[in-house]
C-alpha positions in Angstrom: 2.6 21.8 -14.7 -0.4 19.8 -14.9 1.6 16.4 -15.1 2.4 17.1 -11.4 -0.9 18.1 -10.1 -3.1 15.9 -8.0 -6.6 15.4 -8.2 -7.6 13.3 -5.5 -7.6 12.1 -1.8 -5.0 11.1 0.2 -4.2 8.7 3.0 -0.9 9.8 4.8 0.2 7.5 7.0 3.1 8.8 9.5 2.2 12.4 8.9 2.6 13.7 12.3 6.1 14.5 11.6 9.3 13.6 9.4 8.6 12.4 5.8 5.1 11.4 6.2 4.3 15.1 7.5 6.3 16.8 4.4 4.6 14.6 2.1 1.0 15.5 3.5 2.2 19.4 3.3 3.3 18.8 -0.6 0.4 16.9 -1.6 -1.9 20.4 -0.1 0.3 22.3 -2.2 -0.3 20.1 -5.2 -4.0 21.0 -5.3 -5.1 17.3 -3.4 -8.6 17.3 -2.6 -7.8 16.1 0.6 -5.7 14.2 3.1 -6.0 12.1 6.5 -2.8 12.7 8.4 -3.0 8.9 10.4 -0.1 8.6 12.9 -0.2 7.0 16.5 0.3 10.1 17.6 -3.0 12.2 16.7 -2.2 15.2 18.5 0.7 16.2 16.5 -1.3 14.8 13.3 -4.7 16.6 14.1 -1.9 19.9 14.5 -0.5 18.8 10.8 -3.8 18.7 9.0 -4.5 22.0 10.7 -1.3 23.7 9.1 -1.9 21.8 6.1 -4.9 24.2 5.1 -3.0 27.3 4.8 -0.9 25.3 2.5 -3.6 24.2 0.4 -4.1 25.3 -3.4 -7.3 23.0 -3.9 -10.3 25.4 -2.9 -12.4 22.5 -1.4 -9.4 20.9 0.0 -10.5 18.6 3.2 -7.9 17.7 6.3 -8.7 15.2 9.0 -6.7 13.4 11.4 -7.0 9.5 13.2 -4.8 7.7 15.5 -3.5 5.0 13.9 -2.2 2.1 15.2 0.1 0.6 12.0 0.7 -3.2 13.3 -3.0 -3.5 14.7 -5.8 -5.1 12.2 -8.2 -3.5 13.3 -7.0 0.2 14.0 -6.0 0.0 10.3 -9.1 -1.1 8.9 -10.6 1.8 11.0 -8.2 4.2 9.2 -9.2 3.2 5.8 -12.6 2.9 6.4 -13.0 6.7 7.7 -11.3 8.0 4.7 -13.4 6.2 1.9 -16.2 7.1 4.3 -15.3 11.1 4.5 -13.8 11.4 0.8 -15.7 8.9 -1.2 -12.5 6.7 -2.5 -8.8 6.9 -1.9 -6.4 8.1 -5.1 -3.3 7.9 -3.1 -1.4 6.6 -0.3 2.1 6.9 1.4 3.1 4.7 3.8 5.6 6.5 5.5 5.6 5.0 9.2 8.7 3.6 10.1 11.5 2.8 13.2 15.1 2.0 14.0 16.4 -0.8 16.1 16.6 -0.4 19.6 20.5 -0.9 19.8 22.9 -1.5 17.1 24.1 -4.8 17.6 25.9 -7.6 16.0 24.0 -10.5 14.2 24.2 -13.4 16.9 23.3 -10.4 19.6 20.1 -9.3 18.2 17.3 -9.1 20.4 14.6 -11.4 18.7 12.0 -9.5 20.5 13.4 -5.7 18.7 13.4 -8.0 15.4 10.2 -8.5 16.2 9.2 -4.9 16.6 10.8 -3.7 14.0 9.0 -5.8 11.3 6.2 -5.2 12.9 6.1 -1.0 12.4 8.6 -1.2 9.3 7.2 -4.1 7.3 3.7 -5.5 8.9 1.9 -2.2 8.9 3.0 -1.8 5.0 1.7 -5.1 4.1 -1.9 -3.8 6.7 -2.6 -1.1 4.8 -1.6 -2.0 1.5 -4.1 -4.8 1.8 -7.0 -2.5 3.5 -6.3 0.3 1.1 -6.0 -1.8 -2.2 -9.8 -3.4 -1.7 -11.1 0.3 -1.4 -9.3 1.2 -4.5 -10.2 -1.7 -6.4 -13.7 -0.9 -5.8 -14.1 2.2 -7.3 -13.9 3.6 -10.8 -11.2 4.7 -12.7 -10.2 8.2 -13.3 -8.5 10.6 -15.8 -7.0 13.8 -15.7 -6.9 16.9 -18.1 -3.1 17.4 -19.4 -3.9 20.3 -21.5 -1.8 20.5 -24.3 -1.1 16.4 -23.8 -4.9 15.6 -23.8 -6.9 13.7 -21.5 -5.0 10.5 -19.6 -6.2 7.4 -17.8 -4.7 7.7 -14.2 -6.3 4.0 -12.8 -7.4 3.3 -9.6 -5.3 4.7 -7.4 -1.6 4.5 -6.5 0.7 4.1 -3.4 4.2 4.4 -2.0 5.9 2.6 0.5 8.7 4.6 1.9 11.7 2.2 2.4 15.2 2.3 2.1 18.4 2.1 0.5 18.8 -0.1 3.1 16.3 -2.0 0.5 19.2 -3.1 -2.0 22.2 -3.4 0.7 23.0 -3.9 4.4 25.2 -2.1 7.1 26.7 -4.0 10.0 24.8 -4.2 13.5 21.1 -3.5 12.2 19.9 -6.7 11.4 15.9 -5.8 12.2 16.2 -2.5 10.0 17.7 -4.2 6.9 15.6 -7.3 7.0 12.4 -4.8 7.1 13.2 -2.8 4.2 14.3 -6.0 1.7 10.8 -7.3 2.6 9.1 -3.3 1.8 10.1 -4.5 -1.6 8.9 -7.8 -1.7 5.4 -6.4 -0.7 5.3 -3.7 -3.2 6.1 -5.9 -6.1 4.0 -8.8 -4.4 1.0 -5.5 -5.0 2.0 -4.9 -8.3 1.9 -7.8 -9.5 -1.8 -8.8 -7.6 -3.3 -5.5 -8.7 -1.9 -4.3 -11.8 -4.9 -5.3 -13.9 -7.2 -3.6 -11.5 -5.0 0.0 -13.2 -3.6 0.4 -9.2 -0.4 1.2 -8.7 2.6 0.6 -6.0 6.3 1.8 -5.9 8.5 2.2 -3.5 11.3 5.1 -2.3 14.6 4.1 -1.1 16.3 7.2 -0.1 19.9 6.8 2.6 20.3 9.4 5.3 17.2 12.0 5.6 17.3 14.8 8.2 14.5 13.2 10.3 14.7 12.8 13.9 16.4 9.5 13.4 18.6 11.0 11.6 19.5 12.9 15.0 19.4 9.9 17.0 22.0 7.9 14.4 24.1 10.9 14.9 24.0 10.7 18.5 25.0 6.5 18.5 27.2 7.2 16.0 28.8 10.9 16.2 31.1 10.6 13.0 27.8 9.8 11.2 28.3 13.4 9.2 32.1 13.0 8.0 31.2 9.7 6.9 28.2 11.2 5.2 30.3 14.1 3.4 32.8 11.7 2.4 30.2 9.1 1.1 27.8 11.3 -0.3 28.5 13.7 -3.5 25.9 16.4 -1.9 27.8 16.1 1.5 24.6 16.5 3.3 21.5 13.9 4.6 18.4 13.7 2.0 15.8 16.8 3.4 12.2 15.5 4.2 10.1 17.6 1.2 12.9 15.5 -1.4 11.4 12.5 -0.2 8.0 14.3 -0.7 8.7 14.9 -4.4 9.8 11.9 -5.1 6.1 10.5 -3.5 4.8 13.3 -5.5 5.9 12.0 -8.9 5.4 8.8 -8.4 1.4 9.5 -7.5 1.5 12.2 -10.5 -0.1 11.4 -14.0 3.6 11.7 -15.1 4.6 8.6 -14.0 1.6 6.4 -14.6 3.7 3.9 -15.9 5.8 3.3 -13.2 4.8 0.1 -10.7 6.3 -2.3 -8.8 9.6 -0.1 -8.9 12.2 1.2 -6.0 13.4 5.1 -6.8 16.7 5.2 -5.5 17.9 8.2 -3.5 21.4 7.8 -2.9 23.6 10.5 -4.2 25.1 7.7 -6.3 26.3 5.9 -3.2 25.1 2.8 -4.3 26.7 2.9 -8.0 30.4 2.8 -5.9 32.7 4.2 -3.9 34.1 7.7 -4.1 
């Protein structure tokens, strides 16, 4: 369907594996012109773009990779910078980057230097390349796609997604860092919304709970009944799998949902509506 089709170039940022890689993998299949895998690891990033054009249905589709590091000014500026440089103007971004605390730990025991961190990766680098990414795309003109049947539509400036939390709307004990982090994703995506919306440049936000990601392993290994309280939690009895998370990124950077901004997508099974 044309509604879900992209049209443009891509800045991935955490696309070496996880979410971030999925994403960059779904936005190849949906015809992007190109994508820059950024990650802080660029080995496994300049391997993602790599696999990423046999996955390509865009015939001039474009991959490149940078090492990116997310909570320094100037690494981030670089990254933004090479992309409007090697495509010409950034449609899309996902800001998919993101840690776990160090230790799960009671409020009064929290390390203030894992706080620290935390924010840093989870919240700071958001709020980076938001800001680098939003003067590129405020810059440059407008576009429009072809819907067929549905006619021509105005599509803006460009769009991105922050990939946050469910942890966004609630709280679980001992992860005082992680919580905190994903309250304030929101608070910088609506913050965007609000400071950009009249430039046509859109920002939303996907909250999804457990997603079969290595830290999704790691949680499993801290906390070993992490599955049964899953399947008794969760009416799909299973974590959220990474190209999920893609689709949602996928609609929400689609000409289908051009007015959608400044919003958090849930993906919570219904979790969040009450208990079982």
């Amino acid at each position: 369907m044309a509604q879900f089709q992209l049209s443009g170039f891509a800045i991935i940022v955490g696309a070496a594996g996880g979410i971030g890689k999925e994403t960059a993998f779904t936005f190849a299949e949906a015809s992007a012109k190109g994508i820059l895998f950024a990650d802080i690891d660029h080995e496994a990033a300049a391997k993602a773009a790599e696999t990423s054009k046999g996955l390509a249905s865009c015939p001039t589709y474009r991959a490149l990779s940078v090492k990116a590091d997310v909570v320094d000014v100037a690494s981030v500026q670089a990254m933004v910078d090479l992309a409007a440089r090697e495509f010409g103007r950034i449609d899309y971004c996902v800001n998919a980057a993101g840690v776990d605390v160090a230790e799960y730990l009671p409020f009064q025991d929290t390390d203030p230097d894992d706080y620290d961190r935390v924010l840093g990766i989870n919240t700071k680098s958001i709020f980076l390349v938001c800001r680098a990414v939003g003067k590129v795309m405020q810059a440059q003109e407008p576009t429009q796609a072809n819907l067929g049947r549905h006619g021509i539509r105005d599509l803006g400036r460009g769009c991105i997604v922050n990939i946050a939390s469910a942890m966004s709307l609630c709280a679980v004990p001992h992860k005082v860092p992680y919580v905190t982090s994903k309250h304030a994703v929101t608070g910088i995506t609506r913050s965007f919304a609000m400071d950009f919306k009249a430039a046509g440049i859109r920002c939303n936000q996907v909250g999804p709970t457990w997603v079969r990601t290595p830290m999704f392993e790691e949680e499993c290994k801290r906390v070993p009944q992490t599955p049964q309280i899953l399947e008794q939690m969760c009416a799909v009895k299973r974590p959220i799998e990474p190209d999920e998370v893609a689709s949602a990124c996928l609609y929400l950077c689609s000409p289908s949902a051009v007015y959608i901004n400044g919003t958090l997508l849930t993906m919570d099974s219904g979790i969040l509506v009450g208990p079982m």
